[in-house]
Biopython code that builds the backbone (N, CA, C, O; Angstrom):
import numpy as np
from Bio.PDB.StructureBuilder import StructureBuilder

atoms = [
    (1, "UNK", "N", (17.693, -47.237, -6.629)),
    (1, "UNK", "CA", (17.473, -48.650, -6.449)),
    (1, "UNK", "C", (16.029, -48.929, -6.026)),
    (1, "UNK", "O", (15.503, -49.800, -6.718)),
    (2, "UNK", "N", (15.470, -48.555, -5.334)),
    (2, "UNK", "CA", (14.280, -48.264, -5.064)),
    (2, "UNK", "C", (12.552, -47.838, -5.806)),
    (2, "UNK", "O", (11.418, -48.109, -5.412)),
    (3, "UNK", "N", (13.042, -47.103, -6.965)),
    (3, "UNK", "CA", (12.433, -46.955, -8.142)),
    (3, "UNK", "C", (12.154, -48.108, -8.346)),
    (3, "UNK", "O", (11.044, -48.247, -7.834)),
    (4, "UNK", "N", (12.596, -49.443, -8.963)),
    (4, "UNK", "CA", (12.412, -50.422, -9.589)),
    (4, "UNK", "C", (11.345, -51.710, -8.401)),
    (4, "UNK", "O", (10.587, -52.651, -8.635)),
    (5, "UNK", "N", (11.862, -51.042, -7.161)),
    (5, "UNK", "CA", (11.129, -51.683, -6.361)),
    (5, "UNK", "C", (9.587, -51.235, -5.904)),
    (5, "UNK", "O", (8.778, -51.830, -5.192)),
    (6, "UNK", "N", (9.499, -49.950, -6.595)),
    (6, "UNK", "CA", (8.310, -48.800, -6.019)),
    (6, "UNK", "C", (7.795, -49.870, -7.591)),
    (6, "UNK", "O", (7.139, -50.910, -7.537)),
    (7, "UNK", "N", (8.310, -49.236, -8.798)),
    (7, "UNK", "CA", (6.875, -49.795, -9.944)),
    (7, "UNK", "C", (6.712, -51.398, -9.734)),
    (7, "UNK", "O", (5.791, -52.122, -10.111)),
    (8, "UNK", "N", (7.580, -51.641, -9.207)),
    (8, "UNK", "CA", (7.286, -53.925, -9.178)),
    (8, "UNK", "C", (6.144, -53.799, -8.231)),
    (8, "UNK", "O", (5.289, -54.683, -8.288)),
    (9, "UNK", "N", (6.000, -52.842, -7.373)),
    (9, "UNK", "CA", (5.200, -53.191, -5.787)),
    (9, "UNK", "C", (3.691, -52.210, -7.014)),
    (9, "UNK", "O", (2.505, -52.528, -7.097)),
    (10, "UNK", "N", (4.142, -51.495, -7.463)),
    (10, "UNK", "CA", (2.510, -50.973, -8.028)),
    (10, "UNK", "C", (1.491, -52.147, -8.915)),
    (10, "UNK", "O", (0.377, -52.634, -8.721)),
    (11, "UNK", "N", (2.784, -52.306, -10.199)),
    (11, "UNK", "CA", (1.986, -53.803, -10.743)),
    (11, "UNK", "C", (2.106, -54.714, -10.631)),
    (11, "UNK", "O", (1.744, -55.351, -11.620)),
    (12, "UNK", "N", (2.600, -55.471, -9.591)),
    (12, "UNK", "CA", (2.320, -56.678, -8.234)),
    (12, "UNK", "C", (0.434, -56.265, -8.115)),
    (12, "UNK", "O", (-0.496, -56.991, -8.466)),
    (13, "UNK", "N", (0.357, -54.716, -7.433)),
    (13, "UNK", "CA", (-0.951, -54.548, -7.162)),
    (13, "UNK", "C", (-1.843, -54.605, -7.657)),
    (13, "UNK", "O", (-2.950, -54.915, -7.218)),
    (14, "UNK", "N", (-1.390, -54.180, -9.142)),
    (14, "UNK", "CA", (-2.643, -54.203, -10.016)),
    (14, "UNK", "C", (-2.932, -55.563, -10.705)),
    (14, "UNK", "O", (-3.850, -55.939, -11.433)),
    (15, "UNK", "N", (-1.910, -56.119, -10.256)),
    (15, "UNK", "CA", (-1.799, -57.781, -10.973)),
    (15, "UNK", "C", (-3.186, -58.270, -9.750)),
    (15, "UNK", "O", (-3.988, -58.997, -10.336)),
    (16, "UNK", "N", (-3.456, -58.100, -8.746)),
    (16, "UNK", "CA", (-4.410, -59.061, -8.093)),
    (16, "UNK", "C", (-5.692, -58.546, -8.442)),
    (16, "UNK", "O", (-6.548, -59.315, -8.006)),
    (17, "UNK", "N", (-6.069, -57.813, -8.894)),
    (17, "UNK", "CA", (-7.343, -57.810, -9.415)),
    (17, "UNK", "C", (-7.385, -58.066, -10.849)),
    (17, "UNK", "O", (-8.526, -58.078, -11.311)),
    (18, "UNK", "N", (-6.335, -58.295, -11.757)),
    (18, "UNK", "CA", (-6.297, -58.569, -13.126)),
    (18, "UNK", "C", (-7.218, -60.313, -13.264)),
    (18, "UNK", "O", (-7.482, -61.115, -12.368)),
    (19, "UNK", "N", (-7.453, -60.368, -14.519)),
    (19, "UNK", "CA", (-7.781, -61.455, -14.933)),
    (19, "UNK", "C", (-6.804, -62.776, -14.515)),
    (19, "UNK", "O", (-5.675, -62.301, -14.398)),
    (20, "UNK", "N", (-6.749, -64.394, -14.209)),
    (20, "UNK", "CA", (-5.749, -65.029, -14.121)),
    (20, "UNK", "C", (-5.618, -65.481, -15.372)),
    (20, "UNK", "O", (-4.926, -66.482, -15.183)),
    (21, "UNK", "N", (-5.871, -65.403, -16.862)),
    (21, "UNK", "CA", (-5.778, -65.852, -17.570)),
    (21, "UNK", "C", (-4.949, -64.404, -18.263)),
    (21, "UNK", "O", (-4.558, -64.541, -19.422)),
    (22, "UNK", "N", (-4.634, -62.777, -17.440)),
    (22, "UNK", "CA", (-3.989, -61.830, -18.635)),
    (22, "UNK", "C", (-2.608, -62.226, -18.348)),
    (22, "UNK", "O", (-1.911, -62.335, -19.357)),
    (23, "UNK", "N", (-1.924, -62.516, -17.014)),
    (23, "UNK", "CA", (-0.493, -62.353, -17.199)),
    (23, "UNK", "C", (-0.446, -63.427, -16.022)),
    (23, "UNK", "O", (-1.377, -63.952, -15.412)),
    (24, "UNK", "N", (1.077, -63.603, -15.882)),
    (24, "UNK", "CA", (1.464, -64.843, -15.024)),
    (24, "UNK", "C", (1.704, -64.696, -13.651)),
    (24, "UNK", "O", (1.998, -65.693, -12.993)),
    (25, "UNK", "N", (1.588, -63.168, -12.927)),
    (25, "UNK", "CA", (1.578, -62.947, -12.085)),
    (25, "UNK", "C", (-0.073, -63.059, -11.517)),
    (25, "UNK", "O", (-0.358, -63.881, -10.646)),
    (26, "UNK", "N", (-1.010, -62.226, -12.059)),
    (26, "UNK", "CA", (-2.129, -62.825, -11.944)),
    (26, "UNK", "C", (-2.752, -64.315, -11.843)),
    (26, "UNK", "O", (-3.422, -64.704, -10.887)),
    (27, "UNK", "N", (-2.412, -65.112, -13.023)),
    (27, "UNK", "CA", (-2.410, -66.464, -12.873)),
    (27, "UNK", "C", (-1.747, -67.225, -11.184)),
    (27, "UNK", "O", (-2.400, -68.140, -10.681)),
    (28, "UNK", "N", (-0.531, -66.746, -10.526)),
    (28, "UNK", "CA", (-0.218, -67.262, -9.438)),
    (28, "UNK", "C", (-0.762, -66.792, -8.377)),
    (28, "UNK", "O", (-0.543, -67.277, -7.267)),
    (29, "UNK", "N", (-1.759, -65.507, -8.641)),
    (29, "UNK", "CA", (-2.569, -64.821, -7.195)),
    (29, "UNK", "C", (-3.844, -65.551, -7.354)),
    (29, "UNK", "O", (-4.693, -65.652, -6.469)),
    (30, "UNK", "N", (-3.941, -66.195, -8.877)),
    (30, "UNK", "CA", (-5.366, -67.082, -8.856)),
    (30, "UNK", "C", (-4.815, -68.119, -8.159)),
    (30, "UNK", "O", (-5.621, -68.292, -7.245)),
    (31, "UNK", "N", (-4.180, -68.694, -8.066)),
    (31, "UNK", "CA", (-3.642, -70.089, -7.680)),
    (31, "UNK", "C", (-3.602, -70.385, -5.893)),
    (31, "UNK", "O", (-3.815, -71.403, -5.235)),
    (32, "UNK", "N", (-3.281, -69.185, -5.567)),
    (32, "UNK", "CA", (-3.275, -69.186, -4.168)),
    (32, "UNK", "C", (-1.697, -69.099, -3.436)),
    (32, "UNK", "O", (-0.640, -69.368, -4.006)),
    (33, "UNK", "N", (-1.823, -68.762, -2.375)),
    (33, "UNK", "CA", (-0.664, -68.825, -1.608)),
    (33, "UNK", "C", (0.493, -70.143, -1.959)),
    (33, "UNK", "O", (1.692, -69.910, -2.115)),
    (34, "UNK", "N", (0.070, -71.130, -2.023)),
    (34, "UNK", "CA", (0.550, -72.792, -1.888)),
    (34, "UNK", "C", (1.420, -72.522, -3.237)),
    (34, "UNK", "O", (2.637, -72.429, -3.393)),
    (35, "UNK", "N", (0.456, -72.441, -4.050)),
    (35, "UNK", "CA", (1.361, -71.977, -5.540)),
    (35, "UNK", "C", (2.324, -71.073, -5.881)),
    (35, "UNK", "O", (3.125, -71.091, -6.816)),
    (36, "UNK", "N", (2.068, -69.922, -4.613)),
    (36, "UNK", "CA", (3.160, -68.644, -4.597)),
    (36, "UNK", "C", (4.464, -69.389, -3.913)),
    (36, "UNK", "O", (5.485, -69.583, -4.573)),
    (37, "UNK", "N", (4.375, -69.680, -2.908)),
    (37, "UNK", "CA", (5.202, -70.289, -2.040)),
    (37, "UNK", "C", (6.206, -71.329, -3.024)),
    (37, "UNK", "O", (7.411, -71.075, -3.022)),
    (38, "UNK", "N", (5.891, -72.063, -3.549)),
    (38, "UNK", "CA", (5.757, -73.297, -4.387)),
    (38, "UNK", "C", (6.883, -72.524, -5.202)),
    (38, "UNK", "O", (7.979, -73.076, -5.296)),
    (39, "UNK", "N", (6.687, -71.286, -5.797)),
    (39, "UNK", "CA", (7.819, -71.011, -6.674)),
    (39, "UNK", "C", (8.903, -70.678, -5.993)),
    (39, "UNK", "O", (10.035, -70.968, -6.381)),
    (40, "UNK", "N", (8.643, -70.018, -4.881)),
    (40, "UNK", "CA", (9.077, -68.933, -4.514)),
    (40, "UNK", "C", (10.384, -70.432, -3.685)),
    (40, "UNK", "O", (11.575, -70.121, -3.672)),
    (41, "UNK", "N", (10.024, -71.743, -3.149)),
    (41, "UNK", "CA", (10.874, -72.428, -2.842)),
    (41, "UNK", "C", (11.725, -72.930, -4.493)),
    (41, "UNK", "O", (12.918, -73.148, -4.280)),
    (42, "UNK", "N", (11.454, -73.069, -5.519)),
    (42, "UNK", "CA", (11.795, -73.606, -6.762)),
    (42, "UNK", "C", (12.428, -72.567, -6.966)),
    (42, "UNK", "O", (13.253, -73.096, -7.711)),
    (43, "UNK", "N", (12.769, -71.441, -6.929)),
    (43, "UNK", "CA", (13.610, -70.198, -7.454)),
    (43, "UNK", "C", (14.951, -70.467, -6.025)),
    (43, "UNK", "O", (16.140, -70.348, -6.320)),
    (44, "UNK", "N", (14.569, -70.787, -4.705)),
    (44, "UNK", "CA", (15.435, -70.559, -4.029)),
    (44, "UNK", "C", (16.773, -71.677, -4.346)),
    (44, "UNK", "O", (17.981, -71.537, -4.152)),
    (45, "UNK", "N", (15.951, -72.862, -4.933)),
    (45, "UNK", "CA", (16.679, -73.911, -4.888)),
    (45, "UNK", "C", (17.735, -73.661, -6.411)),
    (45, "UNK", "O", (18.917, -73.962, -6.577)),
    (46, "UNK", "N", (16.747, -72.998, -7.367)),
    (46, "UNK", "CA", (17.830, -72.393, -8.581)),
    (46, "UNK", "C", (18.778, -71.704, -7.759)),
    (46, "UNK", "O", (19.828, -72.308, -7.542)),
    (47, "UNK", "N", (18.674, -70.894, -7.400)),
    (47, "UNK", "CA", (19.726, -69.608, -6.986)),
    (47, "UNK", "C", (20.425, -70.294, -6.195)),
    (47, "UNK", "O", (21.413, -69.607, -5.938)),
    (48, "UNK", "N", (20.504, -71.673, -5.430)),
    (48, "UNK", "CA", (21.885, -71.963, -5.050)),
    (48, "UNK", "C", (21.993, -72.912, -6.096)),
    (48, "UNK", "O", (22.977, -72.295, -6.502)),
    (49, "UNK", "N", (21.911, -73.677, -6.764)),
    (49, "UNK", "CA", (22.902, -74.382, -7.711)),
    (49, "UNK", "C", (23.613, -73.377, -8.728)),
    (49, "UNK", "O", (24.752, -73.478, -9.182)),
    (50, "UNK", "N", (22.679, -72.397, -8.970)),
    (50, "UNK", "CA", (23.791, -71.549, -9.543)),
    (50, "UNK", "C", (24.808, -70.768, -9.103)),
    (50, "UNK", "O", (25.706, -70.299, -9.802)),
    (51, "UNK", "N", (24.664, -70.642, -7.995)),
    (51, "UNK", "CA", (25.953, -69.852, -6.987)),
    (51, "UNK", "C", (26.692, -71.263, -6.954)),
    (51, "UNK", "O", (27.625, -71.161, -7.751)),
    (52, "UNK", "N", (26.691, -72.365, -6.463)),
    (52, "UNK", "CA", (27.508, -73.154, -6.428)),
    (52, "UNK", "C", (27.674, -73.763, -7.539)),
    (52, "UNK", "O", (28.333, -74.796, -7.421)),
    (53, "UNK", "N", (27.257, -73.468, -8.787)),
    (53, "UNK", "CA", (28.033, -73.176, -10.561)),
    (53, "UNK", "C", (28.888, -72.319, -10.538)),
    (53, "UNK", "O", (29.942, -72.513, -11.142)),
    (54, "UNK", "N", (28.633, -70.987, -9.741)),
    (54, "UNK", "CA", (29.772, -70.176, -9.810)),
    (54, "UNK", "C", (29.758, -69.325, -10.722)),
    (54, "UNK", "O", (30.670, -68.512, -10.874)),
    (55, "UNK", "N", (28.334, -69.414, -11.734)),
    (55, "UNK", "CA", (28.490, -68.934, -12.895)),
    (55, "UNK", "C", (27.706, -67.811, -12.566)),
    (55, "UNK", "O", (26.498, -67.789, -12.332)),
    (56, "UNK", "N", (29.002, -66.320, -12.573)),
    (56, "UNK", "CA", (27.588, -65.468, -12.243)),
    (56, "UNK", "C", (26.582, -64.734, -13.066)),
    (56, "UNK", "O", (25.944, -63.887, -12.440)),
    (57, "UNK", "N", (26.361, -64.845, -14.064)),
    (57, "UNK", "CA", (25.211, -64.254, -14.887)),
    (57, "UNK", "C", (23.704, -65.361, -14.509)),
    (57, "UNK", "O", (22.500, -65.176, -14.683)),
    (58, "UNK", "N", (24.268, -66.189, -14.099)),
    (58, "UNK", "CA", (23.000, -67.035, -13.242)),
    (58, "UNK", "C", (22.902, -67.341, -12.325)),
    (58, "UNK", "O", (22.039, -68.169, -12.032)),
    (59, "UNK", "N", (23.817, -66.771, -11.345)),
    (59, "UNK", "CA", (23.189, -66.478, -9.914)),
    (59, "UNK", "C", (22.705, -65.323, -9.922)),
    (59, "UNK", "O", (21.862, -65.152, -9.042)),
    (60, "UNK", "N", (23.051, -63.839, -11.037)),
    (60, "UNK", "CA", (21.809, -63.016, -11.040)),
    (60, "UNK", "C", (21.150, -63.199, -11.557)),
    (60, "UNK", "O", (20.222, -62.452, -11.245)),
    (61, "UNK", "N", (20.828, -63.962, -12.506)),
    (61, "UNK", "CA", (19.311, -64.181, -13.154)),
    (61, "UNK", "C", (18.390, -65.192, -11.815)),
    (61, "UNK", "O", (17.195, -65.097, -11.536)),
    (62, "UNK", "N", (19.163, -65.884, -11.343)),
    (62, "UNK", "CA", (17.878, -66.628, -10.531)),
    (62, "UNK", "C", (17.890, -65.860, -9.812)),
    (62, "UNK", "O", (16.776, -65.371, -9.999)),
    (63, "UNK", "N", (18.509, -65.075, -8.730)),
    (63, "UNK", "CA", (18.400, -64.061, -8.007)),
    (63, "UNK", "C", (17.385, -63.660, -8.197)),
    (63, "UNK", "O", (16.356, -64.036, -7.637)),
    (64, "UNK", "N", (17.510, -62.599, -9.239)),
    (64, "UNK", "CA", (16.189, -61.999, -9.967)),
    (64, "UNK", "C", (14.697, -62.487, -9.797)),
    (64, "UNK", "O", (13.694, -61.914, -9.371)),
    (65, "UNK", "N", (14.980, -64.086, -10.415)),
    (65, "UNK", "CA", (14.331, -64.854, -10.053)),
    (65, "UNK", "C", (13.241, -65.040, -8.541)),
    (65, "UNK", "O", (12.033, -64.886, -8.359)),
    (66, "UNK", "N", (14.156, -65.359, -7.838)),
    (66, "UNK", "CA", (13.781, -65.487, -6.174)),
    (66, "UNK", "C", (13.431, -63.899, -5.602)),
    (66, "UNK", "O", (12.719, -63.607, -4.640)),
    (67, "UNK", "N", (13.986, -63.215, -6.290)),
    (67, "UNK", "CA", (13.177, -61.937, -5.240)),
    (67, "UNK", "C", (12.405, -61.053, -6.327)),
    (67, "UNK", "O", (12.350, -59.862, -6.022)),
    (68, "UNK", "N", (11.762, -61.426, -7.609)),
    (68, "UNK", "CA", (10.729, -61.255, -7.897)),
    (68, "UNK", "C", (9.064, -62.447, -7.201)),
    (68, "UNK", "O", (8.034, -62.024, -6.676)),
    (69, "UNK", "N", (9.389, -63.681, -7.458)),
    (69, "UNK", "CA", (8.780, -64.654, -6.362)),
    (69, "UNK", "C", (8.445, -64.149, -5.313)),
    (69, "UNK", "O", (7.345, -63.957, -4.795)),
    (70, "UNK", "N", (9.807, -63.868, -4.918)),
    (70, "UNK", "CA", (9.455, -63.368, -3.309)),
    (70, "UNK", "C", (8.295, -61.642, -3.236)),
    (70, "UNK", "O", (7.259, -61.569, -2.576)),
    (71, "UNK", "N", (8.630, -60.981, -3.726)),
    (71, "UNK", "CA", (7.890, -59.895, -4.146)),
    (71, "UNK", "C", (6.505, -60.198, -3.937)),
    (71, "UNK", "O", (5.699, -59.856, -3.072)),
    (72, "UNK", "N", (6.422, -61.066, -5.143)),
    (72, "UNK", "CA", (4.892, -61.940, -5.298)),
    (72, "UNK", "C", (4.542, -62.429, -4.007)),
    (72, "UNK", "O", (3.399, -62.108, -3.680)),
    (73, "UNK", "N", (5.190, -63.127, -3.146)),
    (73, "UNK", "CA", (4.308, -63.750, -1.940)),
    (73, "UNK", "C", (4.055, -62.578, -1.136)),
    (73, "UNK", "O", (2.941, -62.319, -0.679)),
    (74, "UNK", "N", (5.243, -61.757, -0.933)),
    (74, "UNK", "CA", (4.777, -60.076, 0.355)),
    (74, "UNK", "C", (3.799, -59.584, -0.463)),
    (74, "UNK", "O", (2.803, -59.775, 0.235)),
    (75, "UNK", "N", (3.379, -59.034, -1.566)),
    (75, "UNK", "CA", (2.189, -58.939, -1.606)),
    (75, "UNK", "C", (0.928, -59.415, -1.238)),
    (75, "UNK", "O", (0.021, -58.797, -0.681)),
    (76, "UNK", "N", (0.976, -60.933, -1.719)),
    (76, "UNK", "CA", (-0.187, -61.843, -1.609)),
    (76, "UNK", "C", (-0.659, -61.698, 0.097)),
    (76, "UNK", "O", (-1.712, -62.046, 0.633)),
    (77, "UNK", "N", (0.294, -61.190, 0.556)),
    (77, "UNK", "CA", (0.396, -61.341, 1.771)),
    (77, "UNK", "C", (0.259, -60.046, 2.417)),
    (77, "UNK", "O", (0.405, -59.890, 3.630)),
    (78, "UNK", "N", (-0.072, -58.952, 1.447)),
    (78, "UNK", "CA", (-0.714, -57.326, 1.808)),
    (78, "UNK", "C", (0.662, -56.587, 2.697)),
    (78, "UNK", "O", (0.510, -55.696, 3.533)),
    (79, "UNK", "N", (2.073, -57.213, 2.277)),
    (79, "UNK", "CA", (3.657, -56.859, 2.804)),
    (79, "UNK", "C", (4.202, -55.953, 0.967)),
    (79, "UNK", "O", (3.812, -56.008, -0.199)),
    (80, "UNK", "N", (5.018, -55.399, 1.566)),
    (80, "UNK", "CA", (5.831, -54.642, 0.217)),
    (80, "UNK", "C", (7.599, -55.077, 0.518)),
    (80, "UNK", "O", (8.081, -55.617, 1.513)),
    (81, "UNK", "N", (8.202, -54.666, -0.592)),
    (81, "UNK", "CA", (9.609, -54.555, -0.311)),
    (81, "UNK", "C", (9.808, -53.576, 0.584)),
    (81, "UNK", "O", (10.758, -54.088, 1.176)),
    (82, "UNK", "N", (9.617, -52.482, 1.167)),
    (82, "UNK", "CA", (9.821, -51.543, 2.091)),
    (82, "UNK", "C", (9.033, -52.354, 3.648)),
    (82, "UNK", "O", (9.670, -51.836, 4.564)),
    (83, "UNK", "N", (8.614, -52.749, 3.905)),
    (83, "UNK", "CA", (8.437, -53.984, 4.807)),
    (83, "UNK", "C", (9.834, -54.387, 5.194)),
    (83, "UNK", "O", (10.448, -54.021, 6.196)),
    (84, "UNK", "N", (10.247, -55.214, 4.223)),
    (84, "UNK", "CA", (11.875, -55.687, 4.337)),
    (84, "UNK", "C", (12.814, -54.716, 4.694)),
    (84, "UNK", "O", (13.511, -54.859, 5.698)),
    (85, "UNK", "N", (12.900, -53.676, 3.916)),
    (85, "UNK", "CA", (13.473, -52.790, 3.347)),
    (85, "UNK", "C", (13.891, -52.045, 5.553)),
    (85, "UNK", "O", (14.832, -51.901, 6.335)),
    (86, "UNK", "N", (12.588, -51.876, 5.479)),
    (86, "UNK", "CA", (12.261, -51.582, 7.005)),
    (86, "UNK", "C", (12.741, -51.975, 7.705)),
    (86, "UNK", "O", (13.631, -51.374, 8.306)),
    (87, "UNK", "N", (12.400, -53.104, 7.948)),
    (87, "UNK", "CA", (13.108, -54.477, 9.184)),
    (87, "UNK", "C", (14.848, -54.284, 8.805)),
    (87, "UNK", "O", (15.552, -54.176, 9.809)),
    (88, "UNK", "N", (15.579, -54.234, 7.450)),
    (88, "UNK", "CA", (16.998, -54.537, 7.201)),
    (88, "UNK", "C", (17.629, -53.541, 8.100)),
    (88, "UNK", "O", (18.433, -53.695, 9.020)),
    (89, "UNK", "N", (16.972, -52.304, 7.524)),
    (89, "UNK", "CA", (17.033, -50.578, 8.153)),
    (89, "UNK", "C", (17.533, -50.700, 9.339)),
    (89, "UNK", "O", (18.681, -50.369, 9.634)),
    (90, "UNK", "N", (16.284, -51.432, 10.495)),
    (90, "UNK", "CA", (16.194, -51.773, 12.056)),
    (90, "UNK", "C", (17.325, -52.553, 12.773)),
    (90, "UNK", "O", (17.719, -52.528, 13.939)),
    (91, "UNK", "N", (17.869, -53.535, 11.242)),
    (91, "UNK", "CA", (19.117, -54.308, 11.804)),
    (91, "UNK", "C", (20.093, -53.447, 11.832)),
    (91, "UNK", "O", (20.402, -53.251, 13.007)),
    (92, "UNK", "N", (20.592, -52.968, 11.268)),
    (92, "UNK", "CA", (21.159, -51.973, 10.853)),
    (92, "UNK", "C", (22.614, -51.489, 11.600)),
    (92, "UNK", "O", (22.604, -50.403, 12.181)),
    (93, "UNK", "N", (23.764, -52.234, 11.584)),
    (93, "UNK", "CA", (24.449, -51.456, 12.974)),
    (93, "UNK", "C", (24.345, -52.090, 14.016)),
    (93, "UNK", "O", (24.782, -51.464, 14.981)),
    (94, "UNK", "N", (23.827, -53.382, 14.312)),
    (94, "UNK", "CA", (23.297, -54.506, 15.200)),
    (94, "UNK", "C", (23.945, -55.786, 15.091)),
    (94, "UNK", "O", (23.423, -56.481, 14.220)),
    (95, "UNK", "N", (24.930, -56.336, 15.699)),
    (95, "UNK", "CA", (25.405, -57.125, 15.297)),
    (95, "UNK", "C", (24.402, -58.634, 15.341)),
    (95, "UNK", "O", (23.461, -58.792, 16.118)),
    (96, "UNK", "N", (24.858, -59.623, 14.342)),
    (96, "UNK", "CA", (24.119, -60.652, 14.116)),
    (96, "UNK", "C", (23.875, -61.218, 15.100)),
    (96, "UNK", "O", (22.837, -61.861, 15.258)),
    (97, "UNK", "N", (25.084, -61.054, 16.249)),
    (97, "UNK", "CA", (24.722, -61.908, 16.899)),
    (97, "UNK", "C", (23.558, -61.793, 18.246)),
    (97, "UNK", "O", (22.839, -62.589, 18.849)),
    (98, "UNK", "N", (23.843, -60.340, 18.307)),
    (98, "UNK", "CA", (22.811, -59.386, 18.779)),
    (98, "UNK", "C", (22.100, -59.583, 18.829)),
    (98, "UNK", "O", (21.640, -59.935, 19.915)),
    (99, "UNK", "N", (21.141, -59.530, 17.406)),
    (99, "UNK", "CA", (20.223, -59.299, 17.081)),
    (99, "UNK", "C", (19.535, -61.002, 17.049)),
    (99, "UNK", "O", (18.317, -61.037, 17.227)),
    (100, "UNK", "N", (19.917, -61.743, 16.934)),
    (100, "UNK", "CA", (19.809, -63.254, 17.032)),
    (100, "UNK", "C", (19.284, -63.656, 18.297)),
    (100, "UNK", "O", (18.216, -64.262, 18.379)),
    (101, "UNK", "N", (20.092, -63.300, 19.453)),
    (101, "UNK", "CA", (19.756, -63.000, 20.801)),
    (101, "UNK", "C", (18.653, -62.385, 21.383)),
    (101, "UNK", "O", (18.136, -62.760, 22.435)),
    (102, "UNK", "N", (18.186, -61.171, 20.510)),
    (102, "UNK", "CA", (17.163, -60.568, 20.819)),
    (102, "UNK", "C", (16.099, -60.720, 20.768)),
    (102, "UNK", "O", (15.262, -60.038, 21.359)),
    (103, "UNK", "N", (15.780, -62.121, 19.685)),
    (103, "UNK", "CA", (14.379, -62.270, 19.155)),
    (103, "UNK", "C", (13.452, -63.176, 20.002)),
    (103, "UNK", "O", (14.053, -63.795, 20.880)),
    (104, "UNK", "N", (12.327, -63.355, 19.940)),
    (104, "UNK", "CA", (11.375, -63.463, 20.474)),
    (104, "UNK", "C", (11.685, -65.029, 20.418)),
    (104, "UNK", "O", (12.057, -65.491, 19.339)),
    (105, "UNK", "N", (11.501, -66.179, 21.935)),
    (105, "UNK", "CA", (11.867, -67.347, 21.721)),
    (105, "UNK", "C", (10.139, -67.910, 21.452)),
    (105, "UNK", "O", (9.908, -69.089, 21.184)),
]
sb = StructureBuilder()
sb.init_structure("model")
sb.init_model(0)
sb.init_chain("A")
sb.init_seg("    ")
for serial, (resi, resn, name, xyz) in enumerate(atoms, 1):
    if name == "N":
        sb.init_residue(resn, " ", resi, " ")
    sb.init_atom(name, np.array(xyz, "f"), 0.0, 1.0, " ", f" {name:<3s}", serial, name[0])
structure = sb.get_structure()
């Protein structure tokens, strides 16, 4: 599972020094954060109308959707999926409510 997240996080990388006019990931690291963000809320808002469609071949496609986006902003942002990946790890065995409790007010 991880594989797919190791090559997205390599050409994520090589996407920010690419041209913004070779591919569309480049084009949104030209654009800036505002523009990353920007999708990255427009994918979240797909992925619940399609869960509450119910229809699931498009709650995984926007899925897909929203945590490729999301991908795109932890980069822009010098973060990887193992970042996440990390922090989930840490929850881990912690109950929610726990861990809810624990955080920094």
């Amino acid at each position: 599972m991880n594989d797919i997240l190791e090559q997205l996080t390599e050409v994520l990388e090589q996407r920010k020094t690419a041209s913004s006019d070779s591919s569309y990931v480049a084009s949104l690291y030209g654009k800036g954060l505002d523009a990353i963000l920007k999708k990255v809320g427009e994918e979240a808002t797909e992925t619940v109308i399609a869960a509450k469609d119910g229809d699931a071949d498009k709650i995984v496609y926007e899925t897909a959707d929203l945590w490729f986006h999301t991908l795109i902003m932890l980069s822009h942002q010098g973060l990887t999926a193992n970042d996440v990946l990390d922090e989930l790890a840490r929850r881990f065995g912690l109950s929610g409510l726990e861990e809810k409790a624990n955080r920094p007010k």
